[in-house]
C-alpha positions in Angstrom: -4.7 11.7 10.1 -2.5 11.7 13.1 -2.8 8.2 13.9 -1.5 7.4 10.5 1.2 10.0 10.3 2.3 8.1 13.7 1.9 4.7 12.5 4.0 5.2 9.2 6.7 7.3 10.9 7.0 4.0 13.5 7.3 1.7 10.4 9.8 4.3 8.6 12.0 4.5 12.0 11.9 0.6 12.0 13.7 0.4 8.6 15.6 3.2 8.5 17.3 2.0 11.4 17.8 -1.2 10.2 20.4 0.4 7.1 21.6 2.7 9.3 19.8 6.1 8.3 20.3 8.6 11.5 19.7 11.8 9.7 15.5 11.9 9.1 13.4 14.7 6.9 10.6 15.9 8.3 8.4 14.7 5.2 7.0 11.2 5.7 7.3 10.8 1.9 11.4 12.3 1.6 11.7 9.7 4.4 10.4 6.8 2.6 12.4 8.0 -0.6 15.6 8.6 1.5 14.8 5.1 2.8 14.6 3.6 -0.4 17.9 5.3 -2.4 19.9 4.2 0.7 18.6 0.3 0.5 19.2 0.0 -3.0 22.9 1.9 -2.8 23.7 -0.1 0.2 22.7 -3.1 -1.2 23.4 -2.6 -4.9 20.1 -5.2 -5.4 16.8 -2.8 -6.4 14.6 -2.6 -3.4 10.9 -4.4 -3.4 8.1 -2.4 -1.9 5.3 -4.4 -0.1 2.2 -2.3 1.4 -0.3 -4.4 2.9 -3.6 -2.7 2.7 -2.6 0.4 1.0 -6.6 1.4 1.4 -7.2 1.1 5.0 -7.2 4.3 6.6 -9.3 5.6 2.9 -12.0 3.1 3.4 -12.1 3.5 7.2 -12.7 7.2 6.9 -15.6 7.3 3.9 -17.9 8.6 6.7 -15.7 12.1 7.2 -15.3 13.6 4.1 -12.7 16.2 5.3 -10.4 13.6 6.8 -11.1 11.6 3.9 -9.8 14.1 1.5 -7.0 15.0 3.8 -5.9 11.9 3.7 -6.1 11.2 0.1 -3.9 14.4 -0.6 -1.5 13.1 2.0 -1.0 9.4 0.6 -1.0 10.9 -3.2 2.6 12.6 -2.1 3.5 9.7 0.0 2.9 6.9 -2.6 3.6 9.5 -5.4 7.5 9.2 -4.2 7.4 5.6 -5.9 7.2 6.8 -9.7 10.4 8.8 -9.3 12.0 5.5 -7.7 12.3 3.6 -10.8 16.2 3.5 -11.0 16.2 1.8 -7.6 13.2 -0.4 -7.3 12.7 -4.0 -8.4 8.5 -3.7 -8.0 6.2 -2.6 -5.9 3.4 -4.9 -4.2 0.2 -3.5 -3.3 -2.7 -5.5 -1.6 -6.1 -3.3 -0.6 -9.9 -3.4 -1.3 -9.7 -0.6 -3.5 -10.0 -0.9 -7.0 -6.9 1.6 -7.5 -7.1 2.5 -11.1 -10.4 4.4 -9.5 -8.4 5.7 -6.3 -6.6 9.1 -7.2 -3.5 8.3 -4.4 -2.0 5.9 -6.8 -2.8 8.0 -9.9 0.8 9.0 -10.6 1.8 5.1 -10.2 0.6 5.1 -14.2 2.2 1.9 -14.5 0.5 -0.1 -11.6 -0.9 -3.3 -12.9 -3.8 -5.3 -11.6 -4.0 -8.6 -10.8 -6.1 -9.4 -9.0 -8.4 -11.0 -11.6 -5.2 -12.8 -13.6 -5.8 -16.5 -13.1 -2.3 -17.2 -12.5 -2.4 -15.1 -9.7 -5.4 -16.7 -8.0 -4.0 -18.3 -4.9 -2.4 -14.7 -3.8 -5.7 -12.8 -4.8 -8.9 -12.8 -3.0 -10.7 -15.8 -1.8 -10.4 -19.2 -3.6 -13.7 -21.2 -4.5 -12.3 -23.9 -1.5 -11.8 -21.2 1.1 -15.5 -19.9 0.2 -17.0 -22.9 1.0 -15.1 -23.9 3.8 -15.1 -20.2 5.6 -18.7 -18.8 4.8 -21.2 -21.7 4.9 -24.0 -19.5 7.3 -23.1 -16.3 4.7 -23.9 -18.3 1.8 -26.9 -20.3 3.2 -28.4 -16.7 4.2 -27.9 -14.9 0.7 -29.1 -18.2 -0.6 -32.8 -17.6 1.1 -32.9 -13.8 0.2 
C-alpha cells in the first residue's frame, strides 16, 4: 500500500508542479481533483485522464487478501474523484487487465465504456492476429501439443 501511496503522490507532485499548484491536501484523491479543476480552469480546454494499468497493484496483490482489500477501498475513493469531474473532463482513458465492469474501484465510474472488444478499436486493444504470430510462435507451438 505504501509503495503505491508513494508512487502516485510522485506522479501527482510531477503535474501539479507543472500548473503551478503549491498548496497540496493531504488526500491523494483531493490532490488529483485539485489537480484536475486547476488544469481545466487554467486551461479553459476539459482535461483528458490517461491511467496506464489502472489494475496493477490489484492483480499484483491477489495473494494478500488484506492488502488486497486495502487497496481496493483506497483506489475506489481515488478513481471515485473522476465521476464528480464531469464539468472539467474531456474523457478518461483506462488500460488494465481487469475486466472493470467486474472490479468494484471503478464501480462509481457508471459510465465507463469498454472497448476493448470494439473492432474499430482493435489496433489500441490487446494483441493483433500479426503480433500473435510474430511474438508467440514457441507459446503457440506448446499449447498446440497439449
Amino acid at each position: 500500500m505504501q509503495s503505491v501511496e508513494i508512487t502516485l503522490d510522485f506522479i501527482l507532485n510531477m503535474h501539479e508542479s507543472e500548473w503551478g499548484i503549491t498548496e497540496k491536501y493531504g488526500n491523494l484523491s483531493a490532490r488529483l481533483a485539485n489537480l484536475i479543476k486547476t488544469a481545466y480552469e487554467k486551461s479553459g480546454r476539459k482535461v483528458v485522464v490517461l491511467v496506464d494499468e489502472y489494475d496493477r497493484a490489484l492483480v499484483n496483490t491477489m495473494d494478500d487478501p488484506q492488502i488486497h482489500k486495502e487497496l481496493t477501498t483506497f483506489f475506489k475513493g481515488f478513481y471515485g474523484v473522476l465521476k464528480g469531474m464531469d464539468y472539467a473532463r474531456r474523457f478518461v482513458f483506462l488500460t488494465g487487465v481487469s475486466k472493470f465492469a467486474k472490479v468494484s474501484v471503478l464501480s462509481d465510474l457508471n459510465q465507463l465504456i469498454d472497448i476493448s472488444l470494439i473492432g474499430q478499436y482493435a489496433e489500441i486493444c490487446g494483441i493483433s492476429e500479426a503480433e500473435l504470430l510474430a511474438q508467440f510462435q514457441p507459446e503457440l507451438h506448446t499449447l498446440a501439443k497439449e
